[in-house]
N, C-alpha and C positions, 0 to 999 in steps of 0.2 A: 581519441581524447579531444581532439580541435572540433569535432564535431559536437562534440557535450558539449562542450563550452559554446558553440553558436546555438545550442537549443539551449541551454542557461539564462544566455543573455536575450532570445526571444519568446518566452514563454512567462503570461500575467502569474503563475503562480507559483514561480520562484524570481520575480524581479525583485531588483534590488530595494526596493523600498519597502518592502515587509523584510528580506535579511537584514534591511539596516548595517551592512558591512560588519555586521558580527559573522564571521567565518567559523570561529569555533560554535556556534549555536548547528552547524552543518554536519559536526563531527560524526554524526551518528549514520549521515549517508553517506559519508566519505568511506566509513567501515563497511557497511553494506555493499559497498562496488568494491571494496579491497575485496573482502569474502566472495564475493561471484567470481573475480578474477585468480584465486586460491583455492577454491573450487575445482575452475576450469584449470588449474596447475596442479591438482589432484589432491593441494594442500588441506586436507580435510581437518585435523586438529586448530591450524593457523586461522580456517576459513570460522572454526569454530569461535576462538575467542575471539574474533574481529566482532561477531554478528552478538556475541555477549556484552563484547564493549557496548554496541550500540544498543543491546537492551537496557542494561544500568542506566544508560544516557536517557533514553526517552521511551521505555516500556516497551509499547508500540510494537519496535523493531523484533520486536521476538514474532511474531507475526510471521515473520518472512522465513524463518525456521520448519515453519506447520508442515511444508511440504516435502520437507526433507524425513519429519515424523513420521509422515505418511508414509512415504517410502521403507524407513526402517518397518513401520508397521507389515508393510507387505510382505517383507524379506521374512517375516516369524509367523508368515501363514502357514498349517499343515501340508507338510509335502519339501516346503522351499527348501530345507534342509539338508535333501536330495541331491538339488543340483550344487555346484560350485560355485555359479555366479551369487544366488543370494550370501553363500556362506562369505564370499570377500567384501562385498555391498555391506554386509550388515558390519565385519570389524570397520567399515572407513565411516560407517554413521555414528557408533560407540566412538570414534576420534571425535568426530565431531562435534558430539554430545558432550564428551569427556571435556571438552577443551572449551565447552557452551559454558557448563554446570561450574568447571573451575573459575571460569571468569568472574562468571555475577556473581559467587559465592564470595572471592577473595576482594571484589572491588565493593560488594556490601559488607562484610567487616572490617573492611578497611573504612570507608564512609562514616561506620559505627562509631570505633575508632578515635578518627579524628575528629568527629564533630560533640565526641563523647554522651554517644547516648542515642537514643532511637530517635529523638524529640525533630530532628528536623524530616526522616524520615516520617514522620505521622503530621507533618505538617504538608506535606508533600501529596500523601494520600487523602488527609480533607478536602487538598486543591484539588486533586484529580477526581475524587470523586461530586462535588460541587460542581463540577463540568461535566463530568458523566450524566450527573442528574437531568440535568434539563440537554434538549439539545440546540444547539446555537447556529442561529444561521449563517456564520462564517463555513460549520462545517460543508467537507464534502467527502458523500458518500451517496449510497444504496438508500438510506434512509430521507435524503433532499428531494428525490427521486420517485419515491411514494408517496411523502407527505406535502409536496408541492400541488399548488393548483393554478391555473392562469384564468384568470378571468379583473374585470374590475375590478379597483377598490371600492369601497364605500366608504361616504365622508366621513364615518366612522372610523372607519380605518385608518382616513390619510389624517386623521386629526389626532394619531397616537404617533409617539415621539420616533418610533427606529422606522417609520413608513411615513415622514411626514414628504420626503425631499421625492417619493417616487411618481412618477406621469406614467399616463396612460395606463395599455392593458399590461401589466406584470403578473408576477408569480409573486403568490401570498402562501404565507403557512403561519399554521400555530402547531402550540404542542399538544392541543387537543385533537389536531387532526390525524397528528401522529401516532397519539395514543389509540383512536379509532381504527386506525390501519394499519395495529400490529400484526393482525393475523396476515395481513399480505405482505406484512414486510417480511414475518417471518419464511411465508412459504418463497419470496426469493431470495433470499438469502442462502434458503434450504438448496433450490434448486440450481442456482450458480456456482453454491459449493461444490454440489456433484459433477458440475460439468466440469469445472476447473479440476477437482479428483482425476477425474477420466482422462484429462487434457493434459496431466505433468506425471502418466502413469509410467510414460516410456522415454520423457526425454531425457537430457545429461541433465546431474545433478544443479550444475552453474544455474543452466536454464530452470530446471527449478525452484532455485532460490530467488530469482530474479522477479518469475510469476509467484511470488508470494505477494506483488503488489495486487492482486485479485484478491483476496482475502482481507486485505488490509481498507480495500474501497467498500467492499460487501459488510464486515465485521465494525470495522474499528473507524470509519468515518472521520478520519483527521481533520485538525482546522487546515483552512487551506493552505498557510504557508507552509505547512509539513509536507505539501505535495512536492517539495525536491524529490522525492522517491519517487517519481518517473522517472529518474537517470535511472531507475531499474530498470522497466520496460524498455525505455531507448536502448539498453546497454542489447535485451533480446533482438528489437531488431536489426540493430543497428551490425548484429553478427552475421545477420542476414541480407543485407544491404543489395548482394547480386542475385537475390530473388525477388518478385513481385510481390511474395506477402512482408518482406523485411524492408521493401521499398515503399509500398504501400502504407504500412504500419507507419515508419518515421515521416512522412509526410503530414498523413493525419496528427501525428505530434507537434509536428511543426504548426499543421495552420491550427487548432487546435489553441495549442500556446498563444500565439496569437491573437487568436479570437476573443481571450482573456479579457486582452487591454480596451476590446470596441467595450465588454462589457461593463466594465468599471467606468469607461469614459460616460455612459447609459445611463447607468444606476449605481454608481459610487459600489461602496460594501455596503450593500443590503440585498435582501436574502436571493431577488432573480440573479444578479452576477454569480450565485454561488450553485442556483440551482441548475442553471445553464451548464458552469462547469462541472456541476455533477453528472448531468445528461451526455455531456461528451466523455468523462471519466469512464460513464457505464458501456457507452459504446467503445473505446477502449478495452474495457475489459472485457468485453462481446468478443471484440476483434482478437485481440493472444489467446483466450481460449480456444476461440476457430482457427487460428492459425496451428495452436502446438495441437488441437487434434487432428488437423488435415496433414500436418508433421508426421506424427504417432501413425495416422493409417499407412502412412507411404513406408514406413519401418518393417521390418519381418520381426517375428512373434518374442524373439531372442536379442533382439535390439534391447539396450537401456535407451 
């Protein structure tokens, strides 16, 4: 826990100047590491409505859920029936499920409720979907990633308002460019999901919840102060610590975090500090997936 907190307090994209000392604006990865750690205490139902709570809070967080989907998905492949182990896996996924579905279920008509009426619910979904719409170069994901390019600006460029403060050679993007490269965003997207599939097919549950942050940099491209949800990965390696790939990993966390702040000191927020943090982001999630499958090989067949 003292080690979270010295990667809190050294990494650009959970400093304190985007939290703004709103601590409950966190609630939703506070719940996230409650559930890994409920998980890992085999509290599967508890684990459940913790990671509900944080869907209600900021959508998002149901993301981190997928892999545990996956899992029960597996448990009702032809055959698994058979053995024993998927038949007990699959009742602690229905907890967990159970205990998912009660949650958002009871804290959206309660919402309803009290705010008497859908109205601010559908104001909610405008907002999110107005930002869905176009993409913003705070975020960071998969998508900064493809549709970035480094090269000069042109005086055309440095003479429009969000590119006016930036020197030298940067990373420029539009949303035309992105639109031009969706077919290759889609094929990685495609093919990172599989690996990560492959990569959380045999580890404990916890650890699986935790690499739901793969999915989250691939799919759902947060704005970057939602990136508090590295205390997820950190928490993976941070379990690993007297191994080289869990010592390894938290280092790159650390200089990583770090490296944030040269960028913003560079280029303020505008779009190279976020595309840079997406470049590291991605190797990040390069790196847990080749960790949890060089894990997964070292396991015998019967291993979760």
């Amino acid at each position: 826990a003292l080690l979270m907190v010295v990667f809190m307090a050294s990494s650009y994209l959970m400093a304190h100047v985007h939290m703004k000392g709103a601590f409950l604006r966190t609630d939703f990865v506070v719940a996230l590491v409650m559930a890994a750690c409920a998980l890992k205490r085999r509290h599967y139902a508890t684990a459940g409505v913790l990671v509900g709570y944080a869907t209600t809070s900021r959508i998002f967080p149901a993301v981190f859920a997928a892999g545990l989907a996956v899992r029960f998905l597996w448990s009702l492949r032809p055959g698994a029936a058979a053995a024993l182990r998927p038949l007990r896996e699959r009742s602690l996924y229905l907890r967990f499920f159970s205990g998912f579905g009660a949650t958002v279920g009871i804290l959206l008509v309660a919402s309803v409720v009290y705010a008497g009426g859908w109205g601010a619910w559908s104001d909610f979904a405008r907002k999110i979907s107005a930002h869905r719409a176009v993409y913003h170069i705070w975020n960071v994901g998969l998508p900064s990633v493809i549709a970035g390019e480094l090269e000069p600006l042109s005086v055309a460029a440095r003479d429009r308002g969000a590119l006016e403060r930036l020197r030298g050679t940067e990373a420029t993007f539009e949303t035309e460019l992105l639109q031009s490269r969706r077919t290759w965003l889609r094929l990685a997207q495609v093919g990172m999901l599989l690996l990560w599939v492959a990569a959380i097919r045999r580890l404990e549950d916890h650890d699986v919840l935790m690499l739901g942050f793969v999915p989250v940099f691939v799919l759902v491209a947060p704005t970057y102060y939602y990136y508090i949800v590295l205390l997820l990965p950190f928490l993976f390696l941070a379990q690993r610590l007297d191994r080289p790939s869990g010592a390894i990993g938290l280092a790159y966390l650390f200089l990583s975090g770090m490296a944030g702040f040269w960028f913003y000191l560079r280029w303020d927020q505008y779009f190279t500090t976020y595309y840079w943090s997406s470049l590291l982001a991605l190797g990040l999630s390069l790196y847990l997936i080749a960790a949890a499958l060089a894990e997964t090989r070292s396991r015998p067949a019967g291993a979760s």
